[in-house]
C-alpha positions as CSV (number, residue, x, y, z in Angstrom):
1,X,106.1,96.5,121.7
2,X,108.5,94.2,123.4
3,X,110.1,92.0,120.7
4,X,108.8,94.2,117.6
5,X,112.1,95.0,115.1
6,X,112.2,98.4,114.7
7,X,112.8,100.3,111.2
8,X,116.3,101.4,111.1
9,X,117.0,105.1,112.4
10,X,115.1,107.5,109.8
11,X,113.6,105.3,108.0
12,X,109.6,105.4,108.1
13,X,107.5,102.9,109.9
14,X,104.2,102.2,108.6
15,X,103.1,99.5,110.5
16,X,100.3,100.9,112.5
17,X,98.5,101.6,109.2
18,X,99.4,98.0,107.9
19,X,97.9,96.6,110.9
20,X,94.8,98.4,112.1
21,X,91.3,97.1,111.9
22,X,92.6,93.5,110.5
23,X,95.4,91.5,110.1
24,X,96.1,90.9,106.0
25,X,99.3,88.5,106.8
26,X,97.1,85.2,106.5
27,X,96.4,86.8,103.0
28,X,99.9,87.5,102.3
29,X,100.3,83.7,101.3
30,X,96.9,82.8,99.9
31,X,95.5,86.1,98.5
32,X,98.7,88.3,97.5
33,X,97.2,90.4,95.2
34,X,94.3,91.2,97.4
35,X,96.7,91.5,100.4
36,X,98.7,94.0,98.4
37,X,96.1,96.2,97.5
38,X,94.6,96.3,100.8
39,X,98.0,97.3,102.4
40,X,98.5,99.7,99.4
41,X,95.2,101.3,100.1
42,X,96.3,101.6,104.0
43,X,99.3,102.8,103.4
44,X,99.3,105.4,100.0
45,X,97.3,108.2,101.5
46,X,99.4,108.7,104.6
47,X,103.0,108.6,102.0
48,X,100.7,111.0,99.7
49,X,99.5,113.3,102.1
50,X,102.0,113.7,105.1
51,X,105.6,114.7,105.5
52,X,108.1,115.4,108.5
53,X,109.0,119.3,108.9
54,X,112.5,120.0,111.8
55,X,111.0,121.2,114.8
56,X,112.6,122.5,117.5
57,X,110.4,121.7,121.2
58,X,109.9,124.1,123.7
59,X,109.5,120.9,126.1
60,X,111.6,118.2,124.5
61,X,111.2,115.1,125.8
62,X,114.1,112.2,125.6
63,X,114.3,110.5,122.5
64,X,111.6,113.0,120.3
65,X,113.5,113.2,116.7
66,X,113.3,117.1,116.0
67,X,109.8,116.1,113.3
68,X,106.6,116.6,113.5
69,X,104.2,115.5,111.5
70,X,102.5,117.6,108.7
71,X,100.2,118.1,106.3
72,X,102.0,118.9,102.6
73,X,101.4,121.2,100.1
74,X,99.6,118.2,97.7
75,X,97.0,117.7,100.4
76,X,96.5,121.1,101.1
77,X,95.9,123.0,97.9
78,X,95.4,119.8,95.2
79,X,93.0,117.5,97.1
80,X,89.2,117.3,96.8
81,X,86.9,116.8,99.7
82,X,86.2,113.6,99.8
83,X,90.4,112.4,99.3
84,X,90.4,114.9,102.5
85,X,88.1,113.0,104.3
86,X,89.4,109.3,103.7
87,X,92.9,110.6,104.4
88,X,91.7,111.7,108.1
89,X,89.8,108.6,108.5
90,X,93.5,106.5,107.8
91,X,95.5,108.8,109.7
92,X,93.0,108.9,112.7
93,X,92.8,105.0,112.4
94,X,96.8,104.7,112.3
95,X,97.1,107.0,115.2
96,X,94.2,104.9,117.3
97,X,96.3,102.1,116.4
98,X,100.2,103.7,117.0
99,X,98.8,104.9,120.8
100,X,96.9,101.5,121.9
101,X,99.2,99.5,120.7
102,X,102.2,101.5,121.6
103,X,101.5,103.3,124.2
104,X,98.7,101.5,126.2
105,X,100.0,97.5,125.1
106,X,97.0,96.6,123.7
107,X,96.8,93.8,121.6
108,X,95.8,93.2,117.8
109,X,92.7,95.4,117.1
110,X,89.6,94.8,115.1
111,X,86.9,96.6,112.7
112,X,83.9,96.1,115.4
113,X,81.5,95.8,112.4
114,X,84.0,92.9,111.0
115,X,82.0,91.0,113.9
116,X,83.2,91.8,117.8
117,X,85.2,89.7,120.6
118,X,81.8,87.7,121.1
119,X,81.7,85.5,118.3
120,X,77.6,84.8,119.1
121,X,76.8,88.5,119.0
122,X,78.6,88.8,115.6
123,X,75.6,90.4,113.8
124,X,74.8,92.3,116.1
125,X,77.9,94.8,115.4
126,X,77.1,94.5,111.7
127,X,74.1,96.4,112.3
128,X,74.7,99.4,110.2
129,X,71.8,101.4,111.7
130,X,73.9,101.3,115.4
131,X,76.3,103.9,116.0
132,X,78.8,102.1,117.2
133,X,82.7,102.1,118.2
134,X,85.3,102.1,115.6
135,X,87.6,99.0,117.0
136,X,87.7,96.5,119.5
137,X,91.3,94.4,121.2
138,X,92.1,92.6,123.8
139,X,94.9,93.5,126.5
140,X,96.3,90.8,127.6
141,X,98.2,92.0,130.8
142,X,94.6,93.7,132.1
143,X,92.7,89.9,130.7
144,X,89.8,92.3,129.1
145,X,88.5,93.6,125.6
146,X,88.4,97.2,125.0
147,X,86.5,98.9,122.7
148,X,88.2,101.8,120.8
149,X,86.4,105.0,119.3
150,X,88.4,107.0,117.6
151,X,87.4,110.9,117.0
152,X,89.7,113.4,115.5
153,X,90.0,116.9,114.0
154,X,89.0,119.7,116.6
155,X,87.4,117.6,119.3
156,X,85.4,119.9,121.2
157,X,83.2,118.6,124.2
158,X,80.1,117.5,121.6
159,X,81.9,115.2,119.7
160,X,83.4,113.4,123.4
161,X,80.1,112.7,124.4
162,X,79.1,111.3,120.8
163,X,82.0,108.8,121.3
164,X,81.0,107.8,125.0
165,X,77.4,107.4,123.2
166,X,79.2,105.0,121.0
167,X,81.0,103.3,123.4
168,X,78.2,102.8,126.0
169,X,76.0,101.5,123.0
170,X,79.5,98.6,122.4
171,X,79.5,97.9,126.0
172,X,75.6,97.5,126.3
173,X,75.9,94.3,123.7
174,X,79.1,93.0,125.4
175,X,76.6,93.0,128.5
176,X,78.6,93.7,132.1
C-alpha cells in the first residue's frame, strides 16, 4: 500500500492480522483495554503457532527473503483440536487480508455479519442461518464493494463451489 511505513528489514509485520474484519484504532483511545485484547487475540496465535524456516527457491522471484512460512513444533505436537482450528481460521483471515489488501488494493475489509456495505440490509447479513461470505471492502480505484470468502487447507474442487455458493448468496442481497 502506497504511503504505508513498512517494518524495518526483519522485523515481523503483523498488520494484516491487526486489521482484518474491523478496525480497533477508534478503540485504541476510548476502549484500550478492550482494544488490547482484541489485537492480542488477533495477533498471539499466529506468534504462537508459526515461524520462518531459510528456504532456498527453485524459482526465486525479486525481492522473496529466503523464509517461508511454517508451522512449529508447539502447534504441531502440543496443540488440541480446537487451538488448531482457531489458528487456521486467523491465519486464513490474515492471509485474505495480506493478498486483498496487498496485492489486489482493496480497501479496509469487514466481518459481513458485523452488518454489510448497505447499511439498510444490515440484518440481513446477521442472519446466522445464511451461509454467507467471510468479508466484504470496497476498492476504490474499481468504485465497487467486493465480497471476500476465504477457504483454506486442501482446497479441492467441493469446497470452491461451497464458496461461489457463499458468494452468490452475498451478491443476491446486494441485489445487481
Amino acid at each position: 500500500m502506497a504511503g504505508t511505513p513498512r517494518p524495518p528489514r526483519g522485523e515481523r509485520s503483523s498488520r494484516p492480522a491487526t486489521e482484518v474484519g474491523r478496525d480497533v484504532t477508534p478503540h485504541l483511545q476510548n476502549q484500550p483495554r478492550y482494544a488490547h485484547g482484541e489485537l492480542v487475540a488477533r495477533v498471539s496465535p499466529l506468534y504462537a503457532y508459526l515461524g520462518a524456516h531459510a528456504v532456498t527457491s527453485r524459482h526465486p522471484v525479486p525481492g522473496a527473503k529466503g523464509r517461508r512460512l511454517t508451522l512449529n513444533p508447539v502447534y504441531e505436537h502440543g496443540t488440541e483440536r480446537t487451538a488448531k482450528s482457531a489458528a487456521a481460521y486467523r491465519l486464513g483471515m490474515t492471509m485474505t487480508e495480506w493478498a486483498c489488501r496487498s496485492l489486489l488494493g482493496l480497501g479496509q475489509t469487514h466481518h459481513l455479519e458485523l452488518g454489510g456495505p448497505v447499511p439498510a440490509l444490515s440484518d440481513t447479513f446477521k442472519d446466522p442461518k445464511k451461509t454467507l461470505p467471510d468479508l466484504w471492502g470496497r476498492h476504490e480505484a474499481e468504485g465497487m464493494y467486493w465480497l471476500i470468502e476465504a477457504k483454506g487447507g486442501s482446497v479441492g474442487v467441493g469446497e470452491l463451489r461451497k464458496g461461489w455458493v457463499q458468494l452468490e448468496a452475498g451478491s443476491k442481497i446486494l441485489g445487481p
